[in-house]
N, C-alpha and C positions, 0 to 999 in steps of 0.2 A: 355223381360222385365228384367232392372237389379235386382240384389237378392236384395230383401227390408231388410235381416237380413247388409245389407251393405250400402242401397242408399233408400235416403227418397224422395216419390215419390212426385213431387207436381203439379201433371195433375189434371185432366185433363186440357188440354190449344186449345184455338180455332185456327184455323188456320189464321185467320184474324191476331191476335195477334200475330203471329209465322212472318208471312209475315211482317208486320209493324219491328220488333224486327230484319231481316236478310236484310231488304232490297229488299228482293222476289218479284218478282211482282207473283200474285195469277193468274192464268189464268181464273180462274171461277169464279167469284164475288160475284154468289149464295153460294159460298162455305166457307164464311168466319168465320160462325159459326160454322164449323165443329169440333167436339172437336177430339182431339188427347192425348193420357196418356203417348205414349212413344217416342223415338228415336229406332231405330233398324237397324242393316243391312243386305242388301237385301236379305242375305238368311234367315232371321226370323221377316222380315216383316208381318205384318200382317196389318186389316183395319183399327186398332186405335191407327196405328203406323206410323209415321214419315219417310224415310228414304233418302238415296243422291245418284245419279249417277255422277259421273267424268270422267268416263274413256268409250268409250263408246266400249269396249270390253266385259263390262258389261251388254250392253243391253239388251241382249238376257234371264238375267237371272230377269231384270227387268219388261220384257214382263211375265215374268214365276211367275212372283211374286204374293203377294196379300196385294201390301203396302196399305196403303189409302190415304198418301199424298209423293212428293216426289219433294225434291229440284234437280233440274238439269237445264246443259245451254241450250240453246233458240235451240241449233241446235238438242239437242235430244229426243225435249219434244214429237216426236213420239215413242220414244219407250213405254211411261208410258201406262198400261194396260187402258182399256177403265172407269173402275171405279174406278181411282186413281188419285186425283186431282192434279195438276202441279203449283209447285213453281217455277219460272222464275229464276234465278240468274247466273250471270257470275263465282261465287266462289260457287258450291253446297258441298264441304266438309268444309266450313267454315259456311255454315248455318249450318248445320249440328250440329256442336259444339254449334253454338250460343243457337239454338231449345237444346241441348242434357244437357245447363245448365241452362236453362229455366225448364224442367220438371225432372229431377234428381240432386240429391244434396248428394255428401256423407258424411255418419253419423261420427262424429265425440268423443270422450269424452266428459262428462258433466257429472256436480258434482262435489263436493267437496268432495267426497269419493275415497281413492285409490281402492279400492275392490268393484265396483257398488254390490249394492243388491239381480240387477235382474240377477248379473253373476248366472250360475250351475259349483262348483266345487267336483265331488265326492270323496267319503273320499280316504285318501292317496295322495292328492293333497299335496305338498312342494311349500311353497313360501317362497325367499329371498326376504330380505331389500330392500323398493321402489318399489318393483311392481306393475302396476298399470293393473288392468284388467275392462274391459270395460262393458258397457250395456248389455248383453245377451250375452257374451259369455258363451261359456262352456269347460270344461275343465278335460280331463278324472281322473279313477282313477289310483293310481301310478306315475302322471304328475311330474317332479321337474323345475322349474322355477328358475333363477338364477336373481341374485339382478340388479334394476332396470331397468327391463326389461317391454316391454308396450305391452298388448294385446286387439287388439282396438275394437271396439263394435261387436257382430254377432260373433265375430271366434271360429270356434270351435275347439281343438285342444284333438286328443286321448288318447288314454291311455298308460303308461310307455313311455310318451316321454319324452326326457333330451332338456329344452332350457337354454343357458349359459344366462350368463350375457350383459346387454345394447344390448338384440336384440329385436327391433321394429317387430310387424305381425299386420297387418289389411289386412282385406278382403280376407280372406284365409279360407280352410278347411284344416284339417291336420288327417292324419289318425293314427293307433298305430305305437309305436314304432321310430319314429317319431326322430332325433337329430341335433340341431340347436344350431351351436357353436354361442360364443361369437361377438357380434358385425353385425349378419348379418341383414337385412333386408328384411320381406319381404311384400309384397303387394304394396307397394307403386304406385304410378301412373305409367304407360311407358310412353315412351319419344316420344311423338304425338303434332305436332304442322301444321299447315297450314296458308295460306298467306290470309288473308282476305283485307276489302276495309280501314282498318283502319293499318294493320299492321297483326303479328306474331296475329294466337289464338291459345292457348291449348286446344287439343281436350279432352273431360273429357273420363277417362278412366273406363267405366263400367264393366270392368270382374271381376274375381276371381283370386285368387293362387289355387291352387288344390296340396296337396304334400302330395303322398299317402305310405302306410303303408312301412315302414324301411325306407325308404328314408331320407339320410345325407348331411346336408347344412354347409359348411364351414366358416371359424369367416371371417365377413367383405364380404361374397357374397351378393350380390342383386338380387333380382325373384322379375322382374315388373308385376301387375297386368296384365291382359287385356284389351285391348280397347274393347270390346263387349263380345266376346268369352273367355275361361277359359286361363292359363297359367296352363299347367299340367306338373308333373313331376313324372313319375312313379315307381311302388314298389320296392323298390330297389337301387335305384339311387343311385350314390354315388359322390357329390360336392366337389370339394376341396373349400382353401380358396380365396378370392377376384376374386372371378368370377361374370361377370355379363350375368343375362339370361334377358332377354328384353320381351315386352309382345306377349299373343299369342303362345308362343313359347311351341311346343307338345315335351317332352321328353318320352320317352319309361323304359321299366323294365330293372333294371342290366345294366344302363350304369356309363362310367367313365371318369368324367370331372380333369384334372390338373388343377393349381391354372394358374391367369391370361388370362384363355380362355373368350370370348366376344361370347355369341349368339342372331342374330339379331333378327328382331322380324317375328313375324311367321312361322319359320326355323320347321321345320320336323326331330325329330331324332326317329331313329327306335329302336329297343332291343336291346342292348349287344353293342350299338356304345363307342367309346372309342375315347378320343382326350387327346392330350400332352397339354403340359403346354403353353401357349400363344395364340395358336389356337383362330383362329376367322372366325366367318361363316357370310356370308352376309345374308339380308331378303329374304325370301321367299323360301329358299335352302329345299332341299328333302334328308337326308341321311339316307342309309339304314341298315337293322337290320344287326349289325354284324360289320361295317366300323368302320375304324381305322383312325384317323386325326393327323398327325406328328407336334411336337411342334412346334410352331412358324407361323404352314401353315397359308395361308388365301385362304376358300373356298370360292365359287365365283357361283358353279354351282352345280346342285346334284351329288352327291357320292351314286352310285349304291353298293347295299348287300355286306358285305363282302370283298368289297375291300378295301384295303390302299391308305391314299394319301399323300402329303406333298408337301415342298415349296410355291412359290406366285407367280402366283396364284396357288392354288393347282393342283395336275394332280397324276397319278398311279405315287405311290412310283419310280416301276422299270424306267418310264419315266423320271422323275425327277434328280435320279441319273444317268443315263445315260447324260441326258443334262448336270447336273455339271462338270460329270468326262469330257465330249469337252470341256466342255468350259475353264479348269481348264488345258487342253492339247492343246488347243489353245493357251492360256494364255505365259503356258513355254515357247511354240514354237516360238510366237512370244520376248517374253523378251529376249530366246537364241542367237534369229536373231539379235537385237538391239545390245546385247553383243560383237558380230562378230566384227575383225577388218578390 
């Protein structure tokens, strides 16, 4: 269920209605009253929850599940568990969306007050010129806030932390100690879209930001929410400036990102990982506690503990230079040749 201090819930919804709303065909007709409160995915399905199979690599974990309704294509509607009614559809991560903005909606500002009411700021809180802090935030003591800067409903943000100035935070928790330079961004939606029967839909993004104790964000980075699951970034971290982290994406304690690195979404980084400046990792990638990414690489695959990689695609440091220095001695050897009279 998403966090309600973030997304306002407006279930329950029948399945009948869900069906009609995606296009589905319902395969149980007795089941059209069935009420449903959320969307979820398959690993936190439950019975009064929605969810989608597309890949059917996934099967297995949908058999294992305990969704209570589930959109997927006609070829795999064996796998749904025996009390989990089946939604029909050729596009089942595009129902998905459709059902996911049907029954959540995220909360937004309201009022005409820059300081809501029902914020909590404890004493020793500093606020610059234009800030605007939201519904139910909170807001530790010793906090300083930098002019107009927008803290959006639910966040809660710890104590003696520095945020500069014109940076946006919705849907985030933030622990002490806490520093967010000027200009970054965080919470905002990840970049989620799939092909539906009408066209592109935005899949709505129900996670969190998680950015825990000492942890430093850079002016002009971005940390995309989650699409279900949190976007963590652990104790310690330390972000340069204009990086973008995408959602999903698990960082570890004591790592060190350079400016202009790109992390895709769901990427796995372990403790103490370190990457140079440009550096970009593809989705779903695994590096391990201790690894080192050379500026400019682009990873492709996991990077096992402790070791170094670089170049495009990435590969072990000593690999990489070894390939340059041939290629770079091929290179002369041929140009030498062409020289020749």
């Amino acid at each position: 269920m998403p966090d309600p201090r973030f997304f306002e819930d407006l279930g329950p919804v029948a399945l009948g209605e869900l069906a009609a709303l995606t296009g589905a065909e319902l395969r149980d007709p007795t089941a059209a009253d069935r009420p449903v409160r959320s969307v979820a995915v398959l690993a936190q399905a439950q019975a009064d929850t929605v969810t989608f199979l597309s890949d059917r690599r996934h099967a297995a974990a949908l058999r294992a599940s305990r969704a209570g309704a589930c959109f997927l294509p006609a070829s795999q509607a064996a796998a749904a568990p025996e009390d989990c009614v089946v939604l029909v559809t050729p596009a089942p991560q595009a129902a998905y969306a459709l059902s996911a903005q049907r029954l959540h909606r995220p909360r937004v500002a309201a009022g005409a007050e820059a300081i809501s009411p029902d914020a909590r700021l404890e004493e020793g809180v500093v606020l610059g010129p234009g800030v605007v802090v939201g519904e139910g935030a909170q807001i530790g003591h010793g906090t300083v806030i930098g002019p107009n800067t927008v803290i959006g409903p639910g966040v809660a943000i710890g104590r003696d932390c520095q945020i500069g100035a014109n940076v946006t935070i919705g849907f985030a928790l933030l622990g002490d100690r806490v520093r967010i330079l000027g200009g970054a961004v965080i919470g905002e939606p990840g970049f989620g879209a799939t092909l539906g029967a009408g066209g592109l839909i935005d899949v709505p993004q129900l996670g969190r930001v998680i950015l825990q104790d000492g942890v430093t964000i850079g002016a002009n980075t971005c940390v995309d929410r989650g699409a279900f699951d949190d976007t963590v970034i652990g104790e310690n971290t330390k972000i340069d400036n204009l990086v973008q982290i995408a959602h999903n994406v698990r960082i570890g304690r004591n790592c060190v990102m350079a400016a202009h690195t790109g992390i895709s979404g769901s990427v796995v980084i372990g403790d103490g990982a370190q990457f140079g400046g440009r550096a970009g990792v593809a989705d779903h990638v695994t590096i391990g506690d201790g690894a080192r990414v050379g500026a400019a690489a682009g990873v492709m695959k996991d990077i096992p503990a402790g070791e170094t990689w670089g170049g495009m695609p990435a590969r072990s440091i000593r690999k990489w230079m070894r390939e340059t220095a041939w290629l770079a001695k091929m290179a002369a050897r041929k140009e030498g040749s062409e020289n020749e009279p």
